[in-house]
Biotite code that builds the C-alpha atoms (Angstrom):
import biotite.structure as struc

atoms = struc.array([
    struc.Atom([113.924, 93.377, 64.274], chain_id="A", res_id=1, res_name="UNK", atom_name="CA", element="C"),
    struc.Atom([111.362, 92.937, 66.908], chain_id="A", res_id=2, res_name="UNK", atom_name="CA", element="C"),
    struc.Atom([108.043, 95.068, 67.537], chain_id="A", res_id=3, res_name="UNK", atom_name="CA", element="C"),
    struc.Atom([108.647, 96.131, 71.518], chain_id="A", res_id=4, res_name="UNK", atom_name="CA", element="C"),
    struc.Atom([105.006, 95.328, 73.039], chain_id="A", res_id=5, res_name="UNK", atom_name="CA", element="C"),
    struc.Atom([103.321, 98.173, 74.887], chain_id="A", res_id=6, res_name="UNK", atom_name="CA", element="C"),
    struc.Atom([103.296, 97.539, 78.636], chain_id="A", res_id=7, res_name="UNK", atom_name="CA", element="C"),
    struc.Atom([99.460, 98.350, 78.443], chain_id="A", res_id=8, res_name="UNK", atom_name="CA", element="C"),
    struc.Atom([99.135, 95.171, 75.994], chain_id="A", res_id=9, res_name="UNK", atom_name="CA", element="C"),
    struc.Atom([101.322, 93.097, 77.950], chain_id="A", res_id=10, res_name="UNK", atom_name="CA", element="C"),
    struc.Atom([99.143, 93.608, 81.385], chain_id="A", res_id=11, res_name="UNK", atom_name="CA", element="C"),
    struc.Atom([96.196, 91.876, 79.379], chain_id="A", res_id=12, res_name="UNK", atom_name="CA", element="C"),
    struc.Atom([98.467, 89.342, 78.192], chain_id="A", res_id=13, res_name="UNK", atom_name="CA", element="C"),
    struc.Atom([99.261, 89.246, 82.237], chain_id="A", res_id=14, res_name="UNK", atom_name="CA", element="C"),
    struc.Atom([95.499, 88.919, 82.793], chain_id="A", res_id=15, res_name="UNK", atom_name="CA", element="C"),
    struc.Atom([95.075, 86.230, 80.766], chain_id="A", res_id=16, res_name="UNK", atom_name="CA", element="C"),
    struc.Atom([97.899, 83.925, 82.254], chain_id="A", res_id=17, res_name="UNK", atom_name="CA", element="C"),
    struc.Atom([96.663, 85.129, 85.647], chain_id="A", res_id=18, res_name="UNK", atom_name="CA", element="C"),
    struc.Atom([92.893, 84.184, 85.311], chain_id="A", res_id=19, res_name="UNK", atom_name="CA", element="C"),
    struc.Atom([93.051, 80.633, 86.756], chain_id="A", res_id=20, res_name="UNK", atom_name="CA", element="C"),
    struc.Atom([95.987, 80.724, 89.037], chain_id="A", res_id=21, res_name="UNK", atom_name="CA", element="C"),
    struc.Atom([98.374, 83.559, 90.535], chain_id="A", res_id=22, res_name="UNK", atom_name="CA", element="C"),
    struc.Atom([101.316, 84.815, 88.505], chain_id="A", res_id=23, res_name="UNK", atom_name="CA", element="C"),
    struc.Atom([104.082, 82.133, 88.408], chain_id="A", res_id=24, res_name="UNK", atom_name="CA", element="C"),
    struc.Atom([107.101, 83.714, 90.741], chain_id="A", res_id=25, res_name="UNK", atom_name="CA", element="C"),
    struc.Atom([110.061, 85.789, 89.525], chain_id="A", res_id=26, res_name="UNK", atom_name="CA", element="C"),
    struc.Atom([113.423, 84.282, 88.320], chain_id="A", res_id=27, res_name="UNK", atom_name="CA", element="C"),
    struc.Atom([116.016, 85.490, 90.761], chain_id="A", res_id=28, res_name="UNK", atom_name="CA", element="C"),
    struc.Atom([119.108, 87.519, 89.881], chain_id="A", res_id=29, res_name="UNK", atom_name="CA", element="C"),
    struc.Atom([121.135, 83.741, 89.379], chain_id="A", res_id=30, res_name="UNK", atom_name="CA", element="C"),
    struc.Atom([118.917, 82.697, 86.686], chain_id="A", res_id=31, res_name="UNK", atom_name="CA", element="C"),
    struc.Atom([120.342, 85.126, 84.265], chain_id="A", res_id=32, res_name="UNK", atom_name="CA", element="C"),
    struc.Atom([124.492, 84.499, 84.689], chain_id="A", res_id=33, res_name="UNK", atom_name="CA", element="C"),
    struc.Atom([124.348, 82.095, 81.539], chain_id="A", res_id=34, res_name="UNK", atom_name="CA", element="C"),
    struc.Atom([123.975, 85.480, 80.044], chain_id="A", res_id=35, res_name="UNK", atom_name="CA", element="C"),
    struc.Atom([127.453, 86.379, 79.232], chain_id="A", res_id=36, res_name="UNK", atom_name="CA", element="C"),
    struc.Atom([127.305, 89.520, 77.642], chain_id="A", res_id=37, res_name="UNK", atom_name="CA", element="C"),
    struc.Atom([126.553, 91.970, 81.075], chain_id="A", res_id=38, res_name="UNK", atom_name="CA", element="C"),
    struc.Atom([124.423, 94.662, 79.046], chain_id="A", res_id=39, res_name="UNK", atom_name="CA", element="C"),
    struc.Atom([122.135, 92.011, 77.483], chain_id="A", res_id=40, res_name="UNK", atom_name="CA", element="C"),
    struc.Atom([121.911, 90.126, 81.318], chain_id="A", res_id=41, res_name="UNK", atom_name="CA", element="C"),
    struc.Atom([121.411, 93.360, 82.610], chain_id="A", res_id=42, res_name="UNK", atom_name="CA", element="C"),
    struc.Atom([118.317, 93.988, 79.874], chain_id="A", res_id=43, res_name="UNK", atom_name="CA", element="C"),
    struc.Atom([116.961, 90.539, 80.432], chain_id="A", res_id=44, res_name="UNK", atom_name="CA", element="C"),
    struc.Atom([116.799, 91.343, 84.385], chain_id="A", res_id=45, res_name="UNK", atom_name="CA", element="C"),
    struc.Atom([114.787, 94.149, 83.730], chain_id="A", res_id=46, res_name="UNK", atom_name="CA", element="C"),
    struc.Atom([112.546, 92.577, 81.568], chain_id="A", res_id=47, res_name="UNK", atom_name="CA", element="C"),
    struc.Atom([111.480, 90.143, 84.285], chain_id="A", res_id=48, res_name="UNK", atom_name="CA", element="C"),
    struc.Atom([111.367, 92.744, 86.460], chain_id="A", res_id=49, res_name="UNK", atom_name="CA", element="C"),
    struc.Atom([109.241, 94.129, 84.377], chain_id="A", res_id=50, res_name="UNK", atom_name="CA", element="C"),
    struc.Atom([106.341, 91.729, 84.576], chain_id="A", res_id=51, res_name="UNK", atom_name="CA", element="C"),
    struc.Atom([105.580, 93.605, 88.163], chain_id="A", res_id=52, res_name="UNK", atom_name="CA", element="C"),
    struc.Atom([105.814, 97.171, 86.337], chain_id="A", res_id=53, res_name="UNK", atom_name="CA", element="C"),
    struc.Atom([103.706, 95.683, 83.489], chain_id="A", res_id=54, res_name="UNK", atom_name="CA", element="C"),
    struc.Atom([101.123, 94.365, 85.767], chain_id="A", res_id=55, res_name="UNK", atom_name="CA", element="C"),
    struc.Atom([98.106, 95.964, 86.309], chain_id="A", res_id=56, res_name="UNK", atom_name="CA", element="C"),
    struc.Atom([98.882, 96.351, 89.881], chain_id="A", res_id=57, res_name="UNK", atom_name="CA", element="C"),
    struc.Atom([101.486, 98.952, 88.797], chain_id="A", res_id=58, res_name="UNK", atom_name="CA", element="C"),
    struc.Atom([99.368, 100.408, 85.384], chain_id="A", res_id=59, res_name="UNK", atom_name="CA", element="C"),
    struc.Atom([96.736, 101.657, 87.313], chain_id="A", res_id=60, res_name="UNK", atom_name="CA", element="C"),
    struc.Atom([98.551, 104.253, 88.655], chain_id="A", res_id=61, res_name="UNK", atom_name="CA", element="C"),
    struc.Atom([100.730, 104.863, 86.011], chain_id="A", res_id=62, res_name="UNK", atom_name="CA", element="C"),
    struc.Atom([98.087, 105.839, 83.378], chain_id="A", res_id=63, res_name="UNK", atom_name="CA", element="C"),
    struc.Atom([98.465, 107.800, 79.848], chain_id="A", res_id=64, res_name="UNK", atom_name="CA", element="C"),
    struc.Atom([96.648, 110.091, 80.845], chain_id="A", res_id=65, res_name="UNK", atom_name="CA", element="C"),
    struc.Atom([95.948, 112.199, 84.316], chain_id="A", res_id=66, res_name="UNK", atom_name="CA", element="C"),
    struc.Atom([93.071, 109.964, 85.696], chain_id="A", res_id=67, res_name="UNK", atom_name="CA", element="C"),
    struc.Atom([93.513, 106.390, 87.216], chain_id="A", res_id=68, res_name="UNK", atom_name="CA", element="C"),
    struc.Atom([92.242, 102.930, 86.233], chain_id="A", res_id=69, res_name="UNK", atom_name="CA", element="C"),
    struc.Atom([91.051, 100.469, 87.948], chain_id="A", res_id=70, res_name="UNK", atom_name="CA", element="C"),
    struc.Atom([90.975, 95.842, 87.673], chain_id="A", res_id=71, res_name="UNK", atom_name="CA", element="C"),
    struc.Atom([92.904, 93.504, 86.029], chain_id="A", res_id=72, res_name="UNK", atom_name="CA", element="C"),
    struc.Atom([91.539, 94.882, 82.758], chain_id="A", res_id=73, res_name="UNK", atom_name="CA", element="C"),
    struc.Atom([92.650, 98.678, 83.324], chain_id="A", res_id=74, res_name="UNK", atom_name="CA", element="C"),
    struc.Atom([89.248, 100.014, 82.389], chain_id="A", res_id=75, res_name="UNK", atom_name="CA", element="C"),
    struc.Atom([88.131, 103.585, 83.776], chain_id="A", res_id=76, res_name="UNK", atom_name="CA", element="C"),
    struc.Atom([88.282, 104.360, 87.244], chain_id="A", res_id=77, res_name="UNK", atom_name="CA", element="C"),
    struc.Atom([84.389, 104.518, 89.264], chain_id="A", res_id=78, res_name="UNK", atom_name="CA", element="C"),
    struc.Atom([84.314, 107.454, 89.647], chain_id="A", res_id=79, res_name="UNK", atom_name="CA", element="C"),
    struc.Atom([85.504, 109.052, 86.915], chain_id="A", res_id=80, res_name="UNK", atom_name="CA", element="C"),
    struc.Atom([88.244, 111.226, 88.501], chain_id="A", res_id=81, res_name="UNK", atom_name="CA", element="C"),
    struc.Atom([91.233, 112.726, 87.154], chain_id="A", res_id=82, res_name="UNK", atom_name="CA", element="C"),
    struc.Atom([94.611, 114.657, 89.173], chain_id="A", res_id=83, res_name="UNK", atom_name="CA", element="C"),
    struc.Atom([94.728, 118.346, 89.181], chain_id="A", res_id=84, res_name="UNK", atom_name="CA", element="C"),
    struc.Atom([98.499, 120.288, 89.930], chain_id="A", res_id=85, res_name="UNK", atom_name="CA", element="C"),
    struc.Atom([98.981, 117.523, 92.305], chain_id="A", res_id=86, res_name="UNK", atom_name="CA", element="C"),
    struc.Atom([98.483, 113.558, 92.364], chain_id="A", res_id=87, res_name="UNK", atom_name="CA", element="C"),
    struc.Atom([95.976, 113.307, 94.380], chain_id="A", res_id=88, res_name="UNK", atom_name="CA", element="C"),
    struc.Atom([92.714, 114.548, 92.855], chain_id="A", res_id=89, res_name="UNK", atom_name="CA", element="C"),
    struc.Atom([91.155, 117.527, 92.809], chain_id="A", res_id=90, res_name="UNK", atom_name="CA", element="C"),
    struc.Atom([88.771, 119.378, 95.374], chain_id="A", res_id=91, res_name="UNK", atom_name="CA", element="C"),
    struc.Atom([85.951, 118.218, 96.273], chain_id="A", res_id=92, res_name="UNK", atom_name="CA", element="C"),
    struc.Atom([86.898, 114.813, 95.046], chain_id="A", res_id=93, res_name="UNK", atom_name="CA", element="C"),
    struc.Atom([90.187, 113.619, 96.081], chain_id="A", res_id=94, res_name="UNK", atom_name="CA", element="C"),
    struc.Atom([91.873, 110.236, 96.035], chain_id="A", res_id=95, res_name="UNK", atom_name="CA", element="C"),
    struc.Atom([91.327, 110.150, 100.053], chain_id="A", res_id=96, res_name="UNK", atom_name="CA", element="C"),
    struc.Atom([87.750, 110.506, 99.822], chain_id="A", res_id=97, res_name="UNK", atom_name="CA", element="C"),
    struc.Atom([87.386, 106.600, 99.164], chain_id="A", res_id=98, res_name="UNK", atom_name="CA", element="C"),
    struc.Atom([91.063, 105.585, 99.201], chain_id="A", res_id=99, res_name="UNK", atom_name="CA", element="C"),
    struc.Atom([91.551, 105.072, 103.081], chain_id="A", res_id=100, res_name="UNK", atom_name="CA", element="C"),
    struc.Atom([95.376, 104.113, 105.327], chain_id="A", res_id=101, res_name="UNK", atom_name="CA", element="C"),
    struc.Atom([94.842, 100.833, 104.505], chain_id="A", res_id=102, res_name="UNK", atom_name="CA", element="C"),
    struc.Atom([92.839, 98.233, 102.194], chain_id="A", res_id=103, res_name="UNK", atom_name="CA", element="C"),
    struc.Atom([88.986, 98.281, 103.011], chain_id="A", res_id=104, res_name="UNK", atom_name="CA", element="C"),
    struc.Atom([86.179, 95.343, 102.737], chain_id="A", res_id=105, res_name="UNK", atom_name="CA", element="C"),
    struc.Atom([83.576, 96.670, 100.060], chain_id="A", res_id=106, res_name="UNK", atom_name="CA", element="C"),
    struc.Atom([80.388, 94.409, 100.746], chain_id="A", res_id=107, res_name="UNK", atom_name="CA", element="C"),
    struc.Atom([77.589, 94.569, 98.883], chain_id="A", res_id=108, res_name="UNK", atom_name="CA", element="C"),
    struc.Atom([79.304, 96.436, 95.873], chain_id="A", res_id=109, res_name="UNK", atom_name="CA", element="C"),
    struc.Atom([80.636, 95.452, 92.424], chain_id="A", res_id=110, res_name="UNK", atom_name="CA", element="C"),
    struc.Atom([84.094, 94.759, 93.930], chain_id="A", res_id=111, res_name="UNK", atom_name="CA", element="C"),
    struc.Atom([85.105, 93.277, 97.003], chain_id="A", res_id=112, res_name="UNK", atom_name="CA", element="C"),
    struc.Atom([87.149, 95.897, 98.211], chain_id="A", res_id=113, res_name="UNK", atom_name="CA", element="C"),
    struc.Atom([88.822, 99.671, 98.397], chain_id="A", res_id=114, res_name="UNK", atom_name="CA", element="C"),
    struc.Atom([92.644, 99.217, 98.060], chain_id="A", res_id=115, res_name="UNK", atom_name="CA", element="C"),
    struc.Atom([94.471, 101.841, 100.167], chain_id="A", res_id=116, res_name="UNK", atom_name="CA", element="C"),
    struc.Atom([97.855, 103.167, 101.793], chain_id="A", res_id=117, res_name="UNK", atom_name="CA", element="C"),
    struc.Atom([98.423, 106.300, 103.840], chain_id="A", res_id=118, res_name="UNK", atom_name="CA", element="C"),
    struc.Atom([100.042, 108.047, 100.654], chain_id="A", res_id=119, res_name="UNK", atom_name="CA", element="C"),
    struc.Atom([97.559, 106.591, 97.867], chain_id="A", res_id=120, res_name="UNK", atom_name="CA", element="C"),
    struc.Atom([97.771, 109.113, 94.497], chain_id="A", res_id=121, res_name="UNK", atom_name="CA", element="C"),
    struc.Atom([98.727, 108.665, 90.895], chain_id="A", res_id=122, res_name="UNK", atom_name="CA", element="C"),
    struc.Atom([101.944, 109.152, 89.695], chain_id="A", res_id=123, res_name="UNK", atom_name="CA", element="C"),
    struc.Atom([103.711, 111.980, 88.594], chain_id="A", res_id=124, res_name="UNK", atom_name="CA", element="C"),
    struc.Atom([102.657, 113.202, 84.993], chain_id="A", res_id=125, res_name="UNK", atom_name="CA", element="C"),
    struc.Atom([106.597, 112.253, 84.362], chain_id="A", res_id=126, res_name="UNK", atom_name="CA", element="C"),
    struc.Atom([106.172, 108.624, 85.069], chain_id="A", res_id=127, res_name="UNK", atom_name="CA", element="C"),
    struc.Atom([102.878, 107.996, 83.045], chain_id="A", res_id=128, res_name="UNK", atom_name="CA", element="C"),
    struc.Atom([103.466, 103.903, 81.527], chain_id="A", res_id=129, res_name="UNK", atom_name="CA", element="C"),
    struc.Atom([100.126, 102.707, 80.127], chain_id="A", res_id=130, res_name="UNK", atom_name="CA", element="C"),
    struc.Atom([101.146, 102.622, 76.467], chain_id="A", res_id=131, res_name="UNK", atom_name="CA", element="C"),
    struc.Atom([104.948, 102.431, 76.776], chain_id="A", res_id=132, res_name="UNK", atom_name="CA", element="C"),
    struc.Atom([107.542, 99.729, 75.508], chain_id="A", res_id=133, res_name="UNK", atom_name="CA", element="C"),
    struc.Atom([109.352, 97.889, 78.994], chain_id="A", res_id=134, res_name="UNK", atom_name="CA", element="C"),
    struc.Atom([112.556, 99.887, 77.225], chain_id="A", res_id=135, res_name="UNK", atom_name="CA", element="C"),
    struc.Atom([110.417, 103.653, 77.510], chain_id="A", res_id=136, res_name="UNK", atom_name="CA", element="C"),
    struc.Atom([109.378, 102.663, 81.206], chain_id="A", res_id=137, res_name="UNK", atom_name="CA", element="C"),
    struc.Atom([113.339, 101.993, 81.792], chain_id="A", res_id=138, res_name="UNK", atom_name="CA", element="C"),
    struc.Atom([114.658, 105.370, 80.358], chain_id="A", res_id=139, res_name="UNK", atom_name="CA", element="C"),
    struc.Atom([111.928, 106.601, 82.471], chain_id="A", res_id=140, res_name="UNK", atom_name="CA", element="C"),
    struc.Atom([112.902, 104.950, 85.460], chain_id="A", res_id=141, res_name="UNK", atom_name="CA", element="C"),
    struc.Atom([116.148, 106.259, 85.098], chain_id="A", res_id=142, res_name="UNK", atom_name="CA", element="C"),
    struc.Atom([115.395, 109.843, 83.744], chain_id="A", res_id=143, res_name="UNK", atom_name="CA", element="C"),
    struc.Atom([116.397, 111.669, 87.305], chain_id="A", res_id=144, res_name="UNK", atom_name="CA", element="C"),
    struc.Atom([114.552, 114.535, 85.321], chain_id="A", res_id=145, res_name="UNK", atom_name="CA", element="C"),
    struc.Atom([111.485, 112.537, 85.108], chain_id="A", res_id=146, res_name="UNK", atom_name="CA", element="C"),
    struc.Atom([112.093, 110.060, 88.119], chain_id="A", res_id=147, res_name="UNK", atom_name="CA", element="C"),
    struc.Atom([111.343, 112.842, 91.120], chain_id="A", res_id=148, res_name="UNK", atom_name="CA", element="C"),
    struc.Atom([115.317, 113.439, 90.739], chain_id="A", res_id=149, res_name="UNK", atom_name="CA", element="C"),
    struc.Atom([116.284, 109.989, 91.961], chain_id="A", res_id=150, res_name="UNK", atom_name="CA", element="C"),
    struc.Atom([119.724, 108.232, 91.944], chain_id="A", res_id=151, res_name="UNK", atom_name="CA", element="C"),
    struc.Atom([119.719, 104.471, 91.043], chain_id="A", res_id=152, res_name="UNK", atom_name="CA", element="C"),
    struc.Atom([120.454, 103.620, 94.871], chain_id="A", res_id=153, res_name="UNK", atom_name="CA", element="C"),
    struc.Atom([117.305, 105.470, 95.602], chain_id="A", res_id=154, res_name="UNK", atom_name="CA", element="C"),
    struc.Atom([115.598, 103.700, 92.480], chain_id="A", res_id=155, res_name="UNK", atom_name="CA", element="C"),
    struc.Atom([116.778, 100.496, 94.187], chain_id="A", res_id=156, res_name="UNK", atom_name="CA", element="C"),
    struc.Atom([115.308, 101.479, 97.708], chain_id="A", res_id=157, res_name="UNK", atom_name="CA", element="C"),
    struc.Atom([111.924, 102.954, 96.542], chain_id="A", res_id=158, res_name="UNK", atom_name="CA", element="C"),
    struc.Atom([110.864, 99.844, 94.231], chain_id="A", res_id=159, res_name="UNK", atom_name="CA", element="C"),
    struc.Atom([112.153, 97.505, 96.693], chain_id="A", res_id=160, res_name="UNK", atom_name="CA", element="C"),
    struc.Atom([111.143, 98.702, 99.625], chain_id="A", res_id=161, res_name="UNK", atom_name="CA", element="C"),
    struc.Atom([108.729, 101.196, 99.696], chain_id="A", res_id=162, res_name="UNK", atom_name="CA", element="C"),
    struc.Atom([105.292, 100.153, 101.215], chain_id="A", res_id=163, res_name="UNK", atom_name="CA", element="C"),
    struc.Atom([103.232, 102.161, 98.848], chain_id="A", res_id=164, res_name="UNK", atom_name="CA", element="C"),
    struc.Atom([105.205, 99.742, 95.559], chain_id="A", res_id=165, res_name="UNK", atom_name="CA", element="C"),
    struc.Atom([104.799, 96.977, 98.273], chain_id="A", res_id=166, res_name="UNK", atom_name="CA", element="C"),
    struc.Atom([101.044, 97.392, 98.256], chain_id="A", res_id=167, res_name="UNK", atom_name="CA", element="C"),
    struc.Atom([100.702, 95.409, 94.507], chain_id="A", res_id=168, res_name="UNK", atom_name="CA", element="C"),
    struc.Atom([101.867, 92.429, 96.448], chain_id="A", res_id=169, res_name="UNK", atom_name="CA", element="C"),
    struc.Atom([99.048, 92.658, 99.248], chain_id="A", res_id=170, res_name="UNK", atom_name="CA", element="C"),
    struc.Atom([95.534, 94.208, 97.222], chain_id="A", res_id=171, res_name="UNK", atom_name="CA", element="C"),
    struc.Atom([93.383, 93.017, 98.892], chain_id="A", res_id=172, res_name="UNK", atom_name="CA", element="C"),
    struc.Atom([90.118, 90.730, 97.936], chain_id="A", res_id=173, res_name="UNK", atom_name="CA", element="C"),
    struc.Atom([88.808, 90.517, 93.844], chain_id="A", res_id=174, res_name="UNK", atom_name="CA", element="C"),
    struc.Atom([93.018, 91.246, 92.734], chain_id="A", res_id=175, res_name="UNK", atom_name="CA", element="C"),
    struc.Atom([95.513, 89.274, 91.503], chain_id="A", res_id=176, res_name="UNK", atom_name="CA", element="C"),
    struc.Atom([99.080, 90.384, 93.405], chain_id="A", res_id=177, res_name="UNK", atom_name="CA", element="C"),
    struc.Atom([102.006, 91.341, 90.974], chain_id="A", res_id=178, res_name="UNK", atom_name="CA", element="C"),
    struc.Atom([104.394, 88.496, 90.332], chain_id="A", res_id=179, res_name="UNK", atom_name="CA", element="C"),
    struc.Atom([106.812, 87.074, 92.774], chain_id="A", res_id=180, res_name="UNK", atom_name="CA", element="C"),
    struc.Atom([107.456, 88.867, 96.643], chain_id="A", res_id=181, res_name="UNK", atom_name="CA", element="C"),
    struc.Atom([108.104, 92.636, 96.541], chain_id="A", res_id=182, res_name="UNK", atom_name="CA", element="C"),
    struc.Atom([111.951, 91.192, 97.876], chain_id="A", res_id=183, res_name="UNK", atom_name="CA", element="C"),
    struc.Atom([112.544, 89.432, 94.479], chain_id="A", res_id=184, res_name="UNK", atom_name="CA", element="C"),
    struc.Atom([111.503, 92.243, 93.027], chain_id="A", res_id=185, res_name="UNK", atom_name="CA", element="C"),
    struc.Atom([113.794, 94.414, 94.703], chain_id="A", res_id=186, res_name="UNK", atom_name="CA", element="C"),
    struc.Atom([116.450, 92.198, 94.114], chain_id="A", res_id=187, res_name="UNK", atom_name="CA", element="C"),
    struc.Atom([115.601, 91.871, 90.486], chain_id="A", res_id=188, res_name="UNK", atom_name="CA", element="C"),
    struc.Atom([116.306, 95.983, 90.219], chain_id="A", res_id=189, res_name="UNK", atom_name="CA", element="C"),
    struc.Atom([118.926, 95.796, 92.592], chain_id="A", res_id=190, res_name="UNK", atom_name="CA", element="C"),
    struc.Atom([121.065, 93.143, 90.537], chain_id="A", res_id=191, res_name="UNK", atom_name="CA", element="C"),
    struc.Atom([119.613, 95.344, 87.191], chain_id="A", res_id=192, res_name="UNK", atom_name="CA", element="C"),
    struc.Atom([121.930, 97.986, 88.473], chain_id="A", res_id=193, res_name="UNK", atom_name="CA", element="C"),
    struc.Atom([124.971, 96.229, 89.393], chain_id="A", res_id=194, res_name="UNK", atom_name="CA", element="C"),
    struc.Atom([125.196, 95.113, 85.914], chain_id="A", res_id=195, res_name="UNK", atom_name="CA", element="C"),
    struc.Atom([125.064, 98.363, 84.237], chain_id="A", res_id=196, res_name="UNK", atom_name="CA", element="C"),
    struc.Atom([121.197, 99.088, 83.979], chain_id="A", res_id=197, res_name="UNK", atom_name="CA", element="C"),
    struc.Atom([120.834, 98.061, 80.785], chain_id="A", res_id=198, res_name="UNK", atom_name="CA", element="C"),
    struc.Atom([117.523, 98.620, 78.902], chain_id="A", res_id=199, res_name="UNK", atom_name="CA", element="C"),
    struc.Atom([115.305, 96.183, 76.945], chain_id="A", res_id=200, res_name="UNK", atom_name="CA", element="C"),
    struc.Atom([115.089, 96.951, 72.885], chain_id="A", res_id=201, res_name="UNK", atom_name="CA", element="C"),
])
């Protein structure tokens, strides 16, 4: 029986790959019909779609614990801040005090810039995946109790549309972008669904 891999250990496995060139792209949904057995094709979409929600670009947020981290390496956010009732820090030091509308230049500082959106914050408590198997993050995704109450259509929409999920493709300067386009992502969950949204185990 296989060990499932913590999506924490598979980001710096992602690293790695990703030091000398950008992430190869994803396989699209017709890659996996050789797969004749629609729960395991269904699994096996997910777990390519789960090299964006493994990525760092998607970890930071989605940290064990209530406060962020930051790089390719996940280490401790600068400054150390952590989320109070809500997502979005707490007073006197919330996410929006650095975190502008949109990704900033940072010259003359240890990175090259500020990554930003107009509705920057952490993650619900609910949706915490630094430390989880690809199968946790998928009962997870599903959860609606956990999941902000969301249907699978709305699943489908948020991760493969929303700008704020579209932001890991476009991070600006000193970042490696998630795998693939944010639309082969989408498709990836999309076509994860249609075939029974199956998880990994």
């Amino acid at each position: 029986m296989k060990t499932p891999i913590p999506a924490s250990l598979l980001a710096l496995f992602w690293t790695a790959a990703c030091a000398a060139q950008a992430p190869e792209p994803l396989k699209p949904p017709a890659a996996f019909r050789g797969i004749q057995d629609r729960n395991e094709r269904s699994a096996a979409m997910f777990v390519e779609a789960g090299r964006v929600i493994a990525s760092p670009r998607c970890l930071n947020c989605h940290p064990a614990l209530r406060a962020p981290t930051q790089g390719d390496d996940l280490h401790p956010h600068v400054p150390p801040i952590t989320a109070a009732e809500t997502p979005l820090g707490k007073p006197g030091l919330l996410c929006m005090a650095c975190h502008q509308a949109k990704t900033v230049p940072a010259a003359g500082t240890n990175f090259r810039s500020i990554p930003g959106h107009a509705h920057w914050s952490l993650a619900p408590a609910s949706m915490a995946w630094q430390g989880r198997t690809l199968g946790e993050i998928c009962e997870q995704i599903k959860d609606t109790s956990r999941n902000g109450g969301r249907n699978l259509k709305q699943i489908s929409e948020h991760m493969g549309k929303d700008s704020l999920v579209g932001w890991a493709w476009h991070p600006g300067p000193g970042r490696v972008p998630a795998p693939g386009t944010q639309d082969a992502f989408g498709r990836l969950i999309q076509a994860w669904i249609d075939d029974g949204a199956a998880c990994p185990r």
